[in-house]
N, C-alpha and C positions, 0 to 999 in steps of 0.2 A: 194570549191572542196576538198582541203585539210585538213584533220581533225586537231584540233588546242590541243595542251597540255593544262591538268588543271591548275589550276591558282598554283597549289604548285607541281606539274613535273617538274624537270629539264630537261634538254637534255642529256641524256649518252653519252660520251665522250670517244672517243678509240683514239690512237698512242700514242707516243714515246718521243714529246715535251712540252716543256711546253709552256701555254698555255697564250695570254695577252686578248683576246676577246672569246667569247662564240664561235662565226664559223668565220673563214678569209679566204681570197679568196684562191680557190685551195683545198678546202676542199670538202671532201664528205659526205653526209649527206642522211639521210631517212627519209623520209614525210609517212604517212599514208592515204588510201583510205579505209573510211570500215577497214576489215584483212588483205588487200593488201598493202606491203611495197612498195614505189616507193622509185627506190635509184638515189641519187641525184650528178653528180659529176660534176668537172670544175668552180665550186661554185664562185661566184661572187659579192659582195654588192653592189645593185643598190642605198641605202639610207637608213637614218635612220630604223635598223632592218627587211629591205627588201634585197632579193637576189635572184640570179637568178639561174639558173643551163641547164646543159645537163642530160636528162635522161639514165641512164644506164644498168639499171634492173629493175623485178618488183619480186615480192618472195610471196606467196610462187606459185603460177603461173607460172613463169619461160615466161609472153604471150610476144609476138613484140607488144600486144594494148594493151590497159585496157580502160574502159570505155573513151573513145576517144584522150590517148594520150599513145604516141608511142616512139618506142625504139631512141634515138637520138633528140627529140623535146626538144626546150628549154621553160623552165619554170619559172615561178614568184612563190615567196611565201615570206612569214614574220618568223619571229621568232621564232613567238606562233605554226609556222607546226612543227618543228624541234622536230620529236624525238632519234635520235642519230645524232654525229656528228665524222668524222673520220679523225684527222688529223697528218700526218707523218711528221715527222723532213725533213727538206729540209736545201740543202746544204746553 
């Protein structure tokens, strides 16, 4: 469902801390459908480069749906969807 990075894309990285894993729990992050960004928050590691999240947005659409999944539905994905990741210093 999720479009996957090329083998030589990293993930773009935003906030304030530094950083010991690629995404850790609590992070937000954005997957790709097609041009449609699904943004990805509450972020979770279910396993080896797998993780979960709450949907938050979708851009540049702004819908409550996108081809069947919805504002607040939680989701799976791996690694390879990951193309930015957003993570703030916490106390």
């Amino acid at each position: 469902m999720f479009e996957k990075r090329g083998e030589n894309v990293g993930i773009f990285k935003v906030g304030n801390a530094p950083r010991s894993t690629e995404i850790e729990d609590g992070d937000t992050v954005t997957l790709l459908i097609g041009a449609e960004s699904v943004h990805v928050g509450e972020v979770t590691t279910t396993g080896k480069g797998t993780y979960s999240g709450n949907i938050h947005g979708f851009s540049p659409s702004h819908a409550v749906e996108f081809q069947g999944l919805k504002l607040g539905q939680r989701v799976d994905f791996s690694i390879e969807n990951v193309f930015t990741c957003q993570h703030l210093s916490r106390p």
